[in-house]
C-alpha angles and dihedrals in degrees: 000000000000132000130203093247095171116118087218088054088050103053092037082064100043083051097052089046100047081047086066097260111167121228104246089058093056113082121249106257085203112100124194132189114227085259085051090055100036089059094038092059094047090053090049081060098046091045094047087052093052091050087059089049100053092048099035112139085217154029095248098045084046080053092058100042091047092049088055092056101053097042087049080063106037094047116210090296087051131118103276098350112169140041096010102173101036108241101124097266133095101220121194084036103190138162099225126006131238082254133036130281122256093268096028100272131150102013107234122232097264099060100080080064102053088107099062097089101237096045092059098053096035100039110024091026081209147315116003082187071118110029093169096052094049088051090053087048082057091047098045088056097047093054087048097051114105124172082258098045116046104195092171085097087063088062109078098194104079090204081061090057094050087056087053102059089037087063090051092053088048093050099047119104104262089216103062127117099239096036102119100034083052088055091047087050091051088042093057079049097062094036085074095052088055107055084053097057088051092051089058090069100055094046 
């Protein structure tokens, strides 16, 4: 991501904004390639999933939401991509992941930019010269994970924790007692993960 750097760029804009200029009339300095853009939006679906998550009035609405955030990672070659919870819908519908597919296919939108540093390390979390081999490392961590042991930091692609604590919010018994305030608690989880992921665009 680019930024307009030149002392001339900046004053024009100061002095657009002190002449009353409004800020929808001012042009965005923030730059994006198509790959740039392609990620950003997907994160500003994922992010806006979580958010409903985090603030869903039920179980079930905190399911669908849930559902939508981890196929908006997995992508429709993804591990477990689809109707998730069941309900006869396949929320978080989506062409392409932010990740790859289990063999590859299709790239998620994130691989044109495995080579932008941060985005390497936060969102792919390394190499996909294996990518079945990276989604097993996700499901075997998943399996592993108990209350008492949290295995999501051995996983370092943050869209792969989210998965992770969507999968906990879609396995937990929707009659107990503590169900919803348990997916709220996995949603503020993968909050976190999101707005890393995010960050790892602007440095």
């Amino acid at each position: 991501m680019r930024r307009l750097r030149s002392p001339l760029a900046a004053l024009l804009l100061a002095t657009l904004v002190s002449c009353g200029t409004s800020g929808d009339d001012v042009a965005d300095p923030v730059t994006r390639s198509p790959a740039e853009a392609a990620l950003a939006g997907q994160l500003d679906e994922l992010g806006a999933a979580v958010d409903a998550w985090r603030t869903a009035d039920s179980i079930t609405a905190a399911s669908v939401a849930a559902e939508t955030a981890a196929n908006l990672v997995v992508g429709p070659n993804g591990p477990g991509y689809g109707d998730r919870n069941g309900d006869g819908a396949i929320s978080g519908e989506t062409v392409a992941g932010i990740l790859p597919g289990l063999d590859g296919t299709p790239d998620g939108v994130a691989t044109p930019l495995a080579t932008t540093a941060c985005v390497e390390r936060d969102v792919l979390g390394g190499s996909w010269d294996d990518p079945a081999g990276r989604w097993d490392e996700m499901e075997q961590a998943i399996d592993a994970w108990r209350p008492d042991s949290n295995t999501m930091p051995t996983l370092a692609s943050h869209p792969m924790r989210v998965v992770g604590w969507a999968t906990f919010t879609l396995d937990t018994d929707p009659a107990a007692p503590d169900a919803l305030e348990l997916a709220h608690e996995y949603a503020g989880h993968a909050a976190l993960h999101v707005a890393i992921s995010a960050d790892a665009l602007a440095c």
